[in-house]
VEXMAR-849857 format. One record per residue (C-alpha): residue number from 1; z, x, y. Coordinates in nm, 4 decimals, m for minus. Layout:
% VEXMAR-849857
<pt k="NUM" pz="Z" px="X" py="Y"/>
...
//
This chain:
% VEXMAR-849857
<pt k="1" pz="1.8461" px="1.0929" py="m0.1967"/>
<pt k="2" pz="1.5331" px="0.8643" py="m0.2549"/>
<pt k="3" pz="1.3189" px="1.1968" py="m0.3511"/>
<pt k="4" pz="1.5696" px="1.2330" py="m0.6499"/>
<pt k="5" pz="1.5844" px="0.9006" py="m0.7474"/>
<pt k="6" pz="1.2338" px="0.8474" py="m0.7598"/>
<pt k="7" pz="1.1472" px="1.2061" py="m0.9527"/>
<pt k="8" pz="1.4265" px="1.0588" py="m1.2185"/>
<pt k="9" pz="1.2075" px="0.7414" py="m1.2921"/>
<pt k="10" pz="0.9142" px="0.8736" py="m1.5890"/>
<pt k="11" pz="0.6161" px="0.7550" py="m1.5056"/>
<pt k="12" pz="0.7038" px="0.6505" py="m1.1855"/>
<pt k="13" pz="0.3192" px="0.7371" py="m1.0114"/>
<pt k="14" pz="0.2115" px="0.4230" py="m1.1946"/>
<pt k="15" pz="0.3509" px="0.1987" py="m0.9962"/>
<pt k="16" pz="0.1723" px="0.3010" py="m0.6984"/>
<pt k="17" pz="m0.1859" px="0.3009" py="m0.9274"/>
<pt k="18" pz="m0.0733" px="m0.0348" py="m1.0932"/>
<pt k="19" pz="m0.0104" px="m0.1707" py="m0.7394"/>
<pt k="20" pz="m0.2629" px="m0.0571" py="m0.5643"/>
<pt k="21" pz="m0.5128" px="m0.2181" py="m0.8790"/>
<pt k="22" pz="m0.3378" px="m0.5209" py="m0.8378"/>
<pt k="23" pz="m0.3873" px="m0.5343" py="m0.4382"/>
<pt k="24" pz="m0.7695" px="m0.4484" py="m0.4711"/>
<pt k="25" pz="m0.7938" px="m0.6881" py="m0.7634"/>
<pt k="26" pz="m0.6677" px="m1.0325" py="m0.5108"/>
<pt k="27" pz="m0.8797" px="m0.8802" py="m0.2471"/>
<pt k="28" pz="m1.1705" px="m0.8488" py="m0.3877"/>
<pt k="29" pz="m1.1414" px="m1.2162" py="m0.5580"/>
<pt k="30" pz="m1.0629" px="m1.3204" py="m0.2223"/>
<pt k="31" pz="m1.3567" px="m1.2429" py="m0.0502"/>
<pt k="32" pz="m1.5569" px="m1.3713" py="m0.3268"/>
<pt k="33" pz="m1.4031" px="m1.7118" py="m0.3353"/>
<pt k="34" pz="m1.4590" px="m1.6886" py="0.0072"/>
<pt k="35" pz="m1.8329" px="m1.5793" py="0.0059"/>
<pt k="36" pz="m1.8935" px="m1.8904" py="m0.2854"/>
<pt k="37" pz="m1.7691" px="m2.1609" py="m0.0690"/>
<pt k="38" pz="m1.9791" px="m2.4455" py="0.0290"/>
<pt k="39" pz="m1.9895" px="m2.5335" py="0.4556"/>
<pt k="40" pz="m1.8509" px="m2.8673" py="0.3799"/>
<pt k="41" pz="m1.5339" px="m2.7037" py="0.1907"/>
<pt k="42" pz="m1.5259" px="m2.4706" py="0.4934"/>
<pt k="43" pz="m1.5326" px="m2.7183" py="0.7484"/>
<pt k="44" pz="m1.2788" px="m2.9356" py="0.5680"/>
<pt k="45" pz="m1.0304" px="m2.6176" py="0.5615"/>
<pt k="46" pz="m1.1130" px="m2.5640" py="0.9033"/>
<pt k="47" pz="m0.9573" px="m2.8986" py="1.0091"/>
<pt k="48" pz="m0.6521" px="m2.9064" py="0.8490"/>
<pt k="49" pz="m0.4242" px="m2.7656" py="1.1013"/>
<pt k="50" pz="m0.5820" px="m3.0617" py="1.3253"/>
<pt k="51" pz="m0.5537" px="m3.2878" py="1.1126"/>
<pt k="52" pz="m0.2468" px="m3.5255" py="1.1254"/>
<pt k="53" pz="m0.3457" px="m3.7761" py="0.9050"/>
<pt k="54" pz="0.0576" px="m3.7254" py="0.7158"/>
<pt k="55" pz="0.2711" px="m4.0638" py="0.8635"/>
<pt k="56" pz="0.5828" px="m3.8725" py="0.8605"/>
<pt k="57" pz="0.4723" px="m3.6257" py="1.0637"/>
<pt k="58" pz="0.4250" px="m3.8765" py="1.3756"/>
<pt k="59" pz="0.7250" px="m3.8982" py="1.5900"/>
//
């Protein structure tokens, strides 16, 4: 059922290529953003699950 519905869409390989771009695209910006980042930004990101500076969240 799928198999026929899929072989009526034209074009439909692109979507996989198009995806897959996208997906390797974010990745790859990813790790850069990642690799730029200075130690203090990392240690700042680092603490925030720790950190429960937020009033509202105290019981």
């Amino acid at each position: 059922m799928y198999k026929n519905i899929l072989n009526s869409i034209q074009d439909v390989e692109w979507y996989a290529v198009v995806g897959l771009l996208l997906f390797i695209t974010f990745f790859t910006a990813m790790l850069w953003r990642t690799w730029r980042m200075d130690r203090a930004e990392i240690d700042q990101v680092s603490r925030l699950p720790l950190n429960d500076t937020d009033p509202e969240a105290q019981p």
